[in-house]
C-alpha positions in Angstrom: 16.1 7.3 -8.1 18.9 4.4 -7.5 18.5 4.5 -3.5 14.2 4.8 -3.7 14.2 1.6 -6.0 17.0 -0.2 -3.6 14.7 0.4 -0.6 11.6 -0.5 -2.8 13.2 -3.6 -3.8 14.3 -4.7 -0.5 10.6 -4.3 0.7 9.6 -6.1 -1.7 11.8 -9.1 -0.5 11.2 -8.6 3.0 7.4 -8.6 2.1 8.1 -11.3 -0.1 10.0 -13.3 2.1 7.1 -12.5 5.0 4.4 -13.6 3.0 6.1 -17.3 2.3 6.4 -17.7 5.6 3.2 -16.9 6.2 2.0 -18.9 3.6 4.0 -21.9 4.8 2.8 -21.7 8.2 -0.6 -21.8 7.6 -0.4 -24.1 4.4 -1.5 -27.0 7.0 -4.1 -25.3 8.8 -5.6 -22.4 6.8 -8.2 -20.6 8.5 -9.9 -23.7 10.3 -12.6 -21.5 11.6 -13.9 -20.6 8.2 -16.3 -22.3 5.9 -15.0 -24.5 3.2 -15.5 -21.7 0.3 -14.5 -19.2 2.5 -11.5 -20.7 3.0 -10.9 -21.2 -0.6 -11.9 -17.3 -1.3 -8.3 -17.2 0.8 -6.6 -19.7 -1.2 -7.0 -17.0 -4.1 -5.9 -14.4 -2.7 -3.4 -15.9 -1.9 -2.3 -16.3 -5.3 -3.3 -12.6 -5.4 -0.8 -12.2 -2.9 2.1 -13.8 -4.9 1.3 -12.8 -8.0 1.4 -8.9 -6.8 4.7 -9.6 -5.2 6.1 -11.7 -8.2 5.6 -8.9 -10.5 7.1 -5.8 -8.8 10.1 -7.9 -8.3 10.4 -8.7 -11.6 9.7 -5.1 -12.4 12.5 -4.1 -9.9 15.2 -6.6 -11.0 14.5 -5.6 -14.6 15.2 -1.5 -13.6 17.9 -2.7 -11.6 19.3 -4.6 -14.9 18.8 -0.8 -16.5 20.5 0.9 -14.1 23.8 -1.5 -14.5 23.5 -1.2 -17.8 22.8 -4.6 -18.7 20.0 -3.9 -21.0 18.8 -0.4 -21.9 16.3 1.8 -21.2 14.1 0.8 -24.7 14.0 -2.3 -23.4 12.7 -1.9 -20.3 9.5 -0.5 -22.0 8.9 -3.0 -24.2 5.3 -4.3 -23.5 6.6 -7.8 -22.6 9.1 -5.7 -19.9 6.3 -3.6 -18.4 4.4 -4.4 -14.9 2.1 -6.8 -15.5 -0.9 -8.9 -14.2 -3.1 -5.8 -13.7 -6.3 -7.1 -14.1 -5.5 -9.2 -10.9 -3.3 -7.5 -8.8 -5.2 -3.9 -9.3 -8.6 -5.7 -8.0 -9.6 -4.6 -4.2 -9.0 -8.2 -2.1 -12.0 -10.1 -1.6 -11.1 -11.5 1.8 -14.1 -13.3 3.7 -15.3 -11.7 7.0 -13.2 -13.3 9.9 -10.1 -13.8 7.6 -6.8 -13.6 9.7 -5.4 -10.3 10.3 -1.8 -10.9 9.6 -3.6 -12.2 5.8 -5.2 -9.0 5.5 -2.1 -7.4 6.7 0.0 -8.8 3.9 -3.2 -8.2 1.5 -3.0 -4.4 2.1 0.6 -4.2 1.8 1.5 -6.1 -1.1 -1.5 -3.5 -3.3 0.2 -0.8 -2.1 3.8 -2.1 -3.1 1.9 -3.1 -6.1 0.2 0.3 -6.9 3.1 2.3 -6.3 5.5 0.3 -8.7 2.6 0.4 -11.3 3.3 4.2 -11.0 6.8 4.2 -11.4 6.2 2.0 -14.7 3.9 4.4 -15.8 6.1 6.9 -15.9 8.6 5.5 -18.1 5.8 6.3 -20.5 6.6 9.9 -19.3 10.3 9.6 -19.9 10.0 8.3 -22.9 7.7 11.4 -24.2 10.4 13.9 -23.1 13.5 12.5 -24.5 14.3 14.4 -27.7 
């Protein structure tokens, strides 16, 4: 488990870290070719895009605080500890026709980061129901 949420949690900063650079680059000169509420349909998802990424690193540093025993594993499923944000980050991206690929790229990647640590949180629900 300690090596699949290193790897998850290095993703997560290399996406991370990819998507601000993205972001940066194109903060000047956001999809020019668009139309004006087109082009602000991108503007939030791009907050779609940081929020997904914000949480499952906070989610990750939080097991990573577990599994140094910095806090314990009661505390990690406290509500206020838990994955968060689901009723934006779960939503299917509502990019406009014509968006740019590398956007939609990023898009697709950061749900499916975001999916899969949503089931790893879920199962500490699991975890919890088998302990004696």
């Amino acid at each position: 488990m300690v090596t699949y949420l290193d790897s998850t949690y290095q993703e997560a900063l290399s996406l991370t870290k990819e998507a601000r650079d993205y972001l940066a680059d194109r903060a000047s000169n956001r999809h020019p070719w668009l139309k004006p509420e087109d082009r602000l349909q991108i503007c939030c998802e791009s907050m779609r895009l940081t929020t997904r990424l914000t949480q499952v690193v906070a989610w990750l540093l939080l097991q990573r605080a577990v599994l140094n025993g910095e806090i314990t594993l009661d505390e990690a499923r406290q509500p206020d500890n838990r994955i968060s944000g689901r009723n934006v980050c779960e939503v299917a991206d509502e990019l406009p026709d014509g968006a740019d690929p590398r956007m939609v790229d990023l898009m697709g990647r950061s749900y499916q980061l975001y999916m899969r640590v949503a089931r790893l949180d879920s199962q500490l629900d699991r975890a919890k129901k088998k302990a004696p």
